[in-house]
Biopython code that builds the backbone (N, CA, C, O; Angstrom):
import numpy as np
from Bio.PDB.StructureBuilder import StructureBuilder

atoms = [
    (1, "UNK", "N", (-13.600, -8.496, -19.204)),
    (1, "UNK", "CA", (-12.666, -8.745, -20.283)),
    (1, "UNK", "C", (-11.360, -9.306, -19.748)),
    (1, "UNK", "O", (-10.877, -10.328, -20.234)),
    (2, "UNK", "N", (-10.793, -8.656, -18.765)),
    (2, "UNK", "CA", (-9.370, -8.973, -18.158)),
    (2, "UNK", "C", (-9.768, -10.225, -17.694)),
    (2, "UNK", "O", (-8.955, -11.051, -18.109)),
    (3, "UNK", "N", (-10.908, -10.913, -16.820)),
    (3, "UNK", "CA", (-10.810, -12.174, -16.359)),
    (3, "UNK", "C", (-10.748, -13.231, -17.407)),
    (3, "UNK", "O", (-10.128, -14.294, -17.417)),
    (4, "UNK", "N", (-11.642, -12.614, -18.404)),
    (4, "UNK", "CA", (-11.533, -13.797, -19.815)),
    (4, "UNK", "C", (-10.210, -13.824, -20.622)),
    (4, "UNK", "O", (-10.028, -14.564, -21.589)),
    (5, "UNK", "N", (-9.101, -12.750, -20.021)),
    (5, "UNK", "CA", (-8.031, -13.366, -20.545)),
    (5, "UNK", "C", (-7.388, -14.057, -19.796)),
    (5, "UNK", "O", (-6.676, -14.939, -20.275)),
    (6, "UNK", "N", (-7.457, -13.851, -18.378)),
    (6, "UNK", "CA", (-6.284, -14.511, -17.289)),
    (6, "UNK", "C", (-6.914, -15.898, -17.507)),
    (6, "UNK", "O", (-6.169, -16.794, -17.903)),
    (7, "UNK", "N", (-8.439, -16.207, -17.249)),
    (7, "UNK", "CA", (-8.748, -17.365, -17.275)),
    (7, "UNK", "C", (-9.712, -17.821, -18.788)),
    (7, "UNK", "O", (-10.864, -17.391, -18.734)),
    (8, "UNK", "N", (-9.467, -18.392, -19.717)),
    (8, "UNK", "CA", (-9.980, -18.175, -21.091)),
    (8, "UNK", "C", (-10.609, -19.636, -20.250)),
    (8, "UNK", "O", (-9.994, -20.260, -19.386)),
    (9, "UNK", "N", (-12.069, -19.974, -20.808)),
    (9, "UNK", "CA", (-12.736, -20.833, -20.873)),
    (9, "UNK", "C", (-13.050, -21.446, -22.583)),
    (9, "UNK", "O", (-12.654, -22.483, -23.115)),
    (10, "UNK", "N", (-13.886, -20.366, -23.110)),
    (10, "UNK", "CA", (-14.116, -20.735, -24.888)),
    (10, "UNK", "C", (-12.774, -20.821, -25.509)),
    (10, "UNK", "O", (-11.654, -20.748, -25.002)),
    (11, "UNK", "N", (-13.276, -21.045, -27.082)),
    (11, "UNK", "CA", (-12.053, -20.930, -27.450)),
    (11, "UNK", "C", (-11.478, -19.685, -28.439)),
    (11, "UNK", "O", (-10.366, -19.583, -28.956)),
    (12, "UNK", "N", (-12.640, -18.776, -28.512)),
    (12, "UNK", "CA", (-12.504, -17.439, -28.923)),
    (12, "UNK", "C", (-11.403, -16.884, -27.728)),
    (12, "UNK", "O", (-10.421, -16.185, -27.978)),
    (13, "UNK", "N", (-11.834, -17.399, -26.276)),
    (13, "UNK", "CA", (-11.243, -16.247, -25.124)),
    (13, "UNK", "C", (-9.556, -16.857, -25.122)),
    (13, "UNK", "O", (-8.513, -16.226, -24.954)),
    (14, "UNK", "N", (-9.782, -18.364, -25.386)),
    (14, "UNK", "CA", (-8.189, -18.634, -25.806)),
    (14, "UNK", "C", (-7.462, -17.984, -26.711)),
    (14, "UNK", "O", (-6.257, -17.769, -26.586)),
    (15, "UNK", "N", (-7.941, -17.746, -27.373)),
    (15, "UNK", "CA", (-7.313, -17.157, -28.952)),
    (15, "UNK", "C", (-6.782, -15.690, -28.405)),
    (15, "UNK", "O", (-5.657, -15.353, -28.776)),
    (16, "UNK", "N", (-7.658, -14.639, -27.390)),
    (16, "UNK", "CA", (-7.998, -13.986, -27.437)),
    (16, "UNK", "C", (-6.290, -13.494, -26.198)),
    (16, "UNK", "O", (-5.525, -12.534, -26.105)),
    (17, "UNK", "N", (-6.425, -14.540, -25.667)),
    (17, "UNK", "CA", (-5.239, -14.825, -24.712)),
    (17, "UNK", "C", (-4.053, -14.573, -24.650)),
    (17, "UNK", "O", (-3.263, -13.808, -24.097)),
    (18, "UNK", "N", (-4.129, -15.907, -25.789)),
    (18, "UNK", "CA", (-2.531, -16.098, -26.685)),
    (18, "UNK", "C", (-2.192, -14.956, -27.297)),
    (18, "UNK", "O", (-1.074, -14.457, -27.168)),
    (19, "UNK", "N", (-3.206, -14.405, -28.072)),
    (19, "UNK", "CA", (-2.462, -13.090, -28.920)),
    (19, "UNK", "C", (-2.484, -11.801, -27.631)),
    (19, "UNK", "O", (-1.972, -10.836, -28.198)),
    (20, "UNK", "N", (-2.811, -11.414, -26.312)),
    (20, "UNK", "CA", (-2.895, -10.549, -25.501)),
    (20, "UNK", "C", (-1.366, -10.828, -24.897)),
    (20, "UNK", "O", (-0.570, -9.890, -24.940)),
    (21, "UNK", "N", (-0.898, -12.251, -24.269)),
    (21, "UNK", "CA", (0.093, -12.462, -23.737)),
    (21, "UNK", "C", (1.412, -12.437, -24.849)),
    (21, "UNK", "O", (2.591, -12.270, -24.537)),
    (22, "UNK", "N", (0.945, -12.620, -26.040)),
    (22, "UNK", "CA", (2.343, -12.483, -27.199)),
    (22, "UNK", "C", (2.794, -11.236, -27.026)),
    (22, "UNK", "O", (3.927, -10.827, -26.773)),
    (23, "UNK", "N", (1.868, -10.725, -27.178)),
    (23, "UNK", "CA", (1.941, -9.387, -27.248)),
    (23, "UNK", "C", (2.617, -8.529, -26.084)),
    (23, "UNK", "O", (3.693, -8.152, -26.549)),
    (24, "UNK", "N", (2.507, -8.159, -25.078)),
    (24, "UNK", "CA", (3.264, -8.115, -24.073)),
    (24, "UNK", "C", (4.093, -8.512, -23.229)),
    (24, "UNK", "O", (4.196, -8.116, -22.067)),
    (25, "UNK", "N", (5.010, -9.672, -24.011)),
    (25, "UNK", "CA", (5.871, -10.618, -23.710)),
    (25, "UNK", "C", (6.863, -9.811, -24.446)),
    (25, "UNK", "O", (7.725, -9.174, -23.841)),
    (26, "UNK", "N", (6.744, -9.819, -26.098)),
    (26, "UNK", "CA", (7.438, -9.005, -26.973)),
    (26, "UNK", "C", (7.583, -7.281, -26.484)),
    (26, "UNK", "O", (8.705, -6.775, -26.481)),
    (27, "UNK", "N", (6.718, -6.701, -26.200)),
    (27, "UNK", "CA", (6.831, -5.006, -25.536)),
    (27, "UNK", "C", (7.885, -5.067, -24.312)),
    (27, "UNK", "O", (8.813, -4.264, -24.406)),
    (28, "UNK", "N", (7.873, -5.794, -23.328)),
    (28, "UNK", "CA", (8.250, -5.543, -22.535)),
    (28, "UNK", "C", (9.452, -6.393, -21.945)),
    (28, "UNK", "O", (9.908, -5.969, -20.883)),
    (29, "UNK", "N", (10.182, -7.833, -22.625)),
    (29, "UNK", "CA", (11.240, -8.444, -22.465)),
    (29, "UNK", "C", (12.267, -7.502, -23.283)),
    (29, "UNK", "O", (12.031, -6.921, -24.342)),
    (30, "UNK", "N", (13.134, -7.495, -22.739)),
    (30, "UNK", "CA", (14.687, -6.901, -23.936)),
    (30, "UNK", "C", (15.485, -7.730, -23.748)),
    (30, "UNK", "O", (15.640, -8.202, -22.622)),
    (31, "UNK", "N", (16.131, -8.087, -24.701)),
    (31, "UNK", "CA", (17.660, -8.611, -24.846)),
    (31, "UNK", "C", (18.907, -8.079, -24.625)),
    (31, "UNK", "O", (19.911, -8.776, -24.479)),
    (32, "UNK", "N", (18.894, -6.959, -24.596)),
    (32, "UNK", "CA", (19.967, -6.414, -24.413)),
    (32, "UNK", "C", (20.232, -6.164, -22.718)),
    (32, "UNK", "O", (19.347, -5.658, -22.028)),
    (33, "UNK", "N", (21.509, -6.567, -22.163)),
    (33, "UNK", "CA", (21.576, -6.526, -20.837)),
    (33, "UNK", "C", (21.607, -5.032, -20.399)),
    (33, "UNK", "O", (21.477, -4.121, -21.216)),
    (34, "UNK", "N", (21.808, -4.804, -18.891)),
    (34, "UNK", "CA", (22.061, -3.199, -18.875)),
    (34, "UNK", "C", (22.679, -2.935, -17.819)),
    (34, "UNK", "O", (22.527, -3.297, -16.653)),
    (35, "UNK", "N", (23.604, -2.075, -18.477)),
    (35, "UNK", "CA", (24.631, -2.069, -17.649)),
    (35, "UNK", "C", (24.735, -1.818, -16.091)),
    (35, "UNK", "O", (23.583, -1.917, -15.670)),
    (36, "UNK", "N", (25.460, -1.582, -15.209)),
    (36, "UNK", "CA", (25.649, -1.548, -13.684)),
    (36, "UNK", "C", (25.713, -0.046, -13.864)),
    (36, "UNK", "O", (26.175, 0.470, -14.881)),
    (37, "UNK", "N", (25.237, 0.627, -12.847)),
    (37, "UNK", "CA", (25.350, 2.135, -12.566)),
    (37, "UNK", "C", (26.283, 2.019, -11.590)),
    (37, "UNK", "O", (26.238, 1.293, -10.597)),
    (38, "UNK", "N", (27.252, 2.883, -11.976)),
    (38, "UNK", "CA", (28.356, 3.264, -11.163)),
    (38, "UNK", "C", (27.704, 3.979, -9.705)),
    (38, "UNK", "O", (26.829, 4.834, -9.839)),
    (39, "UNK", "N", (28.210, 3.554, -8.198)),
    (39, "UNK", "CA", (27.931, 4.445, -7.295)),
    (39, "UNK", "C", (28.706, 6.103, -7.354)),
    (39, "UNK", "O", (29.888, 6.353, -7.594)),
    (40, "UNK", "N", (27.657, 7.005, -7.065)),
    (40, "UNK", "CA", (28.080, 8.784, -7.402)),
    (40, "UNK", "C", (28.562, 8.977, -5.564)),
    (40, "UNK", "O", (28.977, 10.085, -5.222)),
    (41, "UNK", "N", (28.499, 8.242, -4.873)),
    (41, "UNK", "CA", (28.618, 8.501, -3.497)),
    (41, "UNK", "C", (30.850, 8.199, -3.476)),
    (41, "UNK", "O", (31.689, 7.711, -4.233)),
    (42, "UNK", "N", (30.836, 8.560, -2.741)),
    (42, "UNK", "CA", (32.724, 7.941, -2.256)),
    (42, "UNK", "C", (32.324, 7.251, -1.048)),
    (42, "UNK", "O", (31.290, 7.518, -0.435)),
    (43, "UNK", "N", (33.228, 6.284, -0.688)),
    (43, "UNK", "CA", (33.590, 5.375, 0.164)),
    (43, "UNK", "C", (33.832, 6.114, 1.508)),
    (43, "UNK", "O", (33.759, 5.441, 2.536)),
    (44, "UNK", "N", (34.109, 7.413, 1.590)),
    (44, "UNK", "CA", (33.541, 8.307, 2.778)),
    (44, "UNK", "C", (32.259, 8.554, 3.219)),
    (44, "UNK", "O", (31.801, 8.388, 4.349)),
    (45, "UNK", "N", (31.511, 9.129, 1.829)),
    (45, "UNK", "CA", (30.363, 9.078, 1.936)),
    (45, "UNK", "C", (29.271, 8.496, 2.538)),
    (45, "UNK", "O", (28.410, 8.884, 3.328)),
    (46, "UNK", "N", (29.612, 7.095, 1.759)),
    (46, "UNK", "CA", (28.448, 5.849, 1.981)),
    (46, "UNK", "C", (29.079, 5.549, 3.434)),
    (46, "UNK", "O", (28.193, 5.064, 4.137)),
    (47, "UNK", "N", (30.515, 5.686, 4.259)),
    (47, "UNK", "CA", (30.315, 5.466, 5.759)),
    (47, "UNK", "C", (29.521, 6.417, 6.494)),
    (47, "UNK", "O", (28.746, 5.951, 7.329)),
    (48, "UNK", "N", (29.581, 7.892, 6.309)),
    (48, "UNK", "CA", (28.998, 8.316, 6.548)),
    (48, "UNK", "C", (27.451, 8.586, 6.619)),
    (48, "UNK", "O", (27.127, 9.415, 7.469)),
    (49, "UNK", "N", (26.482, 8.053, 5.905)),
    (49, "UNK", "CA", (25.679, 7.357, 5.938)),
    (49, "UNK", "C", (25.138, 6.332, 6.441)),
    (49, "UNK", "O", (24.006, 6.214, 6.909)),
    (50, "UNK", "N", (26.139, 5.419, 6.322)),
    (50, "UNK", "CA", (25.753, 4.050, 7.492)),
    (50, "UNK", "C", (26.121, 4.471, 9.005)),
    (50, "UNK", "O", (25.540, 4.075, 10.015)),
    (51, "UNK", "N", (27.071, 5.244, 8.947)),
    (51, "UNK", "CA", (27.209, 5.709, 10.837)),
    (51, "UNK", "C", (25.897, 6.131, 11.347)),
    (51, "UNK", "O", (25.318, 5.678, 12.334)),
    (52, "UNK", "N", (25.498, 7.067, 10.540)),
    (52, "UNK", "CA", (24.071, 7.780, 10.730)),
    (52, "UNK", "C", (23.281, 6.915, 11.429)),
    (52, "UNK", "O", (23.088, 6.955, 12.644)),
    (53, "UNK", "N", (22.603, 5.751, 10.278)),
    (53, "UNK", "CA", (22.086, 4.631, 10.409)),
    (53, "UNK", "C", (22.484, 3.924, 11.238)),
    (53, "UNK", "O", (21.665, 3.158, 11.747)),
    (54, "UNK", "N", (23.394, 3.903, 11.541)),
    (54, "UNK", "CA", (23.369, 2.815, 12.915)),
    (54, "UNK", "C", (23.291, 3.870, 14.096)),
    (54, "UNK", "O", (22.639, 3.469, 15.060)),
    (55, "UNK", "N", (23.685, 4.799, 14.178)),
    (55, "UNK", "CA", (23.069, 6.078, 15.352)),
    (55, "UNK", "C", (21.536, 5.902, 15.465)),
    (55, "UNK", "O", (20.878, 5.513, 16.430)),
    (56, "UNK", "N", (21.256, 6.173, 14.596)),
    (56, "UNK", "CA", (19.597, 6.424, 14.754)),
    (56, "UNK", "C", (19.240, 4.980, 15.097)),
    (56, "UNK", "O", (18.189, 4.955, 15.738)),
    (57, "UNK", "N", (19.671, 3.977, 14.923)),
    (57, "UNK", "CA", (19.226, 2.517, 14.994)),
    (57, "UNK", "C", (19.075, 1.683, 16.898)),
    (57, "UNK", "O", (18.363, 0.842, 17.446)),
    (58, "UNK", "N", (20.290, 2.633, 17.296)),
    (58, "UNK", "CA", (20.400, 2.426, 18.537)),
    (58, "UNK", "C", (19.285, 1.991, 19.033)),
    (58, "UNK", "O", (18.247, 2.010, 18.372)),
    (59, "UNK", "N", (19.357, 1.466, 20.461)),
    (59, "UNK", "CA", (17.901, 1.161, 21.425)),
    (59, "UNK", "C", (18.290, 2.492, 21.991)),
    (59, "UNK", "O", (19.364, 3.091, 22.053)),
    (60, "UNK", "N", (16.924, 2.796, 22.433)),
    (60, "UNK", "CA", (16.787, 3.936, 23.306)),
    (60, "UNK", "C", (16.552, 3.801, 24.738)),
    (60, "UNK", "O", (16.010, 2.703, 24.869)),
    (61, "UNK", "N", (16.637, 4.161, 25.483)),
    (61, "UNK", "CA", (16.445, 4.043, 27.196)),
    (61, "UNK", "C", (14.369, 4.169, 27.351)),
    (61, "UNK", "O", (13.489, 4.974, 27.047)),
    (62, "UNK", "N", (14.493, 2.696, 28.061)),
    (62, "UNK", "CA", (12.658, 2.777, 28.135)),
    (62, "UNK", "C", (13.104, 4.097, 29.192)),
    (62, "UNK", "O", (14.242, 4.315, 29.608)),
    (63, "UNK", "N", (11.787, 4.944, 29.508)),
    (63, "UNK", "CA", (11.678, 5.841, 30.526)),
    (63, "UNK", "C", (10.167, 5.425, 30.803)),
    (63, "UNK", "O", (9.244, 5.273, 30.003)),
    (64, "UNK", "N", (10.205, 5.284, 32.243)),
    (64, "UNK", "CA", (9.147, 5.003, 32.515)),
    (64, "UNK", "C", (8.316, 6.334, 33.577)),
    (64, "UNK", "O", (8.952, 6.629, 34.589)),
    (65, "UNK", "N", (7.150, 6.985, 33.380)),
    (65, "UNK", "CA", (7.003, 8.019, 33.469)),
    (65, "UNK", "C", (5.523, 8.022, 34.382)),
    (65, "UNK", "O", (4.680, 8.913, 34.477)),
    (66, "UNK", "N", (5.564, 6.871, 34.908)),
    (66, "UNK", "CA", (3.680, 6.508, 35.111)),
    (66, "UNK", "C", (3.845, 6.877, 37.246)),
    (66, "UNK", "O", (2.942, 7.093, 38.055)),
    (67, "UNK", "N", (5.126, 6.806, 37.427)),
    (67, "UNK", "CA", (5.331, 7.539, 39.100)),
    (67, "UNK", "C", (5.303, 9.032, 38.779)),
    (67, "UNK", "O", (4.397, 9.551, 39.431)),
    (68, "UNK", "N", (5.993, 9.974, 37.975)),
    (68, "UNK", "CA", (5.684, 11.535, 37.839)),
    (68, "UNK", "C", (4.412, 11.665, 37.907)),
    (68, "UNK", "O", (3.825, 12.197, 38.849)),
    (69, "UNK", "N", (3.769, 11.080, 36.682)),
    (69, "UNK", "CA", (2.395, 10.963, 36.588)),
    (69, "UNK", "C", (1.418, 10.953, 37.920)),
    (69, "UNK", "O", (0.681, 11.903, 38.180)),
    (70, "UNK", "N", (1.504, 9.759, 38.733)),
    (70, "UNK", "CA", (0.612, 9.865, 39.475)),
    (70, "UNK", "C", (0.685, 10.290, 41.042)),
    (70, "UNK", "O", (-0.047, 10.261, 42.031)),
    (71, "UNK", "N", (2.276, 10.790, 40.613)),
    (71, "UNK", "CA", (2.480, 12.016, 41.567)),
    (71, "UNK", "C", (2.138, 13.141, 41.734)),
    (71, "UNK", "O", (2.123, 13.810, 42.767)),
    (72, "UNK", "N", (1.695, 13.523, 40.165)),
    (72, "UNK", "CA", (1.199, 14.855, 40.278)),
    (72, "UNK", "C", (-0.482, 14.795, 40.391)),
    (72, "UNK", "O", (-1.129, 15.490, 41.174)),
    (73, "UNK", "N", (-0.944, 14.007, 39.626)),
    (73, "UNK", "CA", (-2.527, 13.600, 40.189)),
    (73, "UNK", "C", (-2.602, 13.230, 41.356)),
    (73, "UNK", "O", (-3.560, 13.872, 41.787)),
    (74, "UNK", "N", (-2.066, 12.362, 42.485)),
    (74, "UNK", "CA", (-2.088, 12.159, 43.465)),
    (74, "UNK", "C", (-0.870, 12.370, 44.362)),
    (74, "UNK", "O", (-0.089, 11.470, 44.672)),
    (75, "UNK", "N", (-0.775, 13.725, 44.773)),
    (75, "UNK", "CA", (0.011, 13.921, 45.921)),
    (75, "UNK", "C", (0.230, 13.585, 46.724)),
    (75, "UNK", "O", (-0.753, 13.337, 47.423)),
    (76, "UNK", "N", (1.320, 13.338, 47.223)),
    (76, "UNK", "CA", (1.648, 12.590, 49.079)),
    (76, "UNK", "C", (0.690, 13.438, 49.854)),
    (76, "UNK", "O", (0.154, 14.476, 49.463)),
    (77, "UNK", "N", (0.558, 12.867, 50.968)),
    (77, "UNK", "CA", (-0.005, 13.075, 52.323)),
    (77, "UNK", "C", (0.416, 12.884, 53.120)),
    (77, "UNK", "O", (0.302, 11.744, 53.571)),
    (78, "UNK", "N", (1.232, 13.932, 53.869)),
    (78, "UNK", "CA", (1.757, 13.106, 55.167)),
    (78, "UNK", "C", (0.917, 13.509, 56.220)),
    (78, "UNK", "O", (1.075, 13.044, 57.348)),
]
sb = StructureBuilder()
sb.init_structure("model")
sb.init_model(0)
sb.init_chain("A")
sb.init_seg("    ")
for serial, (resi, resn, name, xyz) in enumerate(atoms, 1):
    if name == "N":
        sb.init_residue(resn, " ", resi, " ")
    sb.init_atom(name, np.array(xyz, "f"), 0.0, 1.0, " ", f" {name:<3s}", serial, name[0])
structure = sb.get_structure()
C-alpha cells in the first residue's frame, strides 16, 4: 500500500496519493511561528559546562605499555 502511494503508477493509486499527501501536509504544517525558549542556564553556568567540555576534550598522553608487558612475560637474563 505505502509503495503505491510514494510511487502511484494507475490512476486510482494517483488519486489515492494526492488525497494521502493533502492530507498530511494540512495535519502537520502550522502557521503560526513559535516562539524562542528562553535559556534556564546563567552565563556562569553554560561556562561552566563548556570548561568541563573542553577538560574532558583534552588529548590524553599515548602510554605505551607493550615493554612492562614483555618484561614480565619475558624476564632479563643476565
Amino acid at each position: 500500500m505505502m509503495k503505491n502511494v510514494l510511487f502511484p503508477k494507475t490512476r486510482e493509486e494517483k488519486l489515492l496519493s494526492t488525497q494521502y499527501f493533502s492530507k498530511t501536509a494540512k495535519t502537520k504544517k502550522s502557521d503560526e511561528p513559535v516562539a524562542a525558549v528562553k535559556p534556564k542556564l546563567s552565563d556562569e553556568e553554560i561556562q561552566i559546562y563548556v570548561d568541563m567540555l573542553l577538560e574532558a576534550s583534552k588529548p590524553t598522553e599515548y602510554v605505551d605499555h607493550t615493554k612492562e608487558i614483555l618484561l614480565k612475560k619475558y624476564p632479563k637474563q643476565d
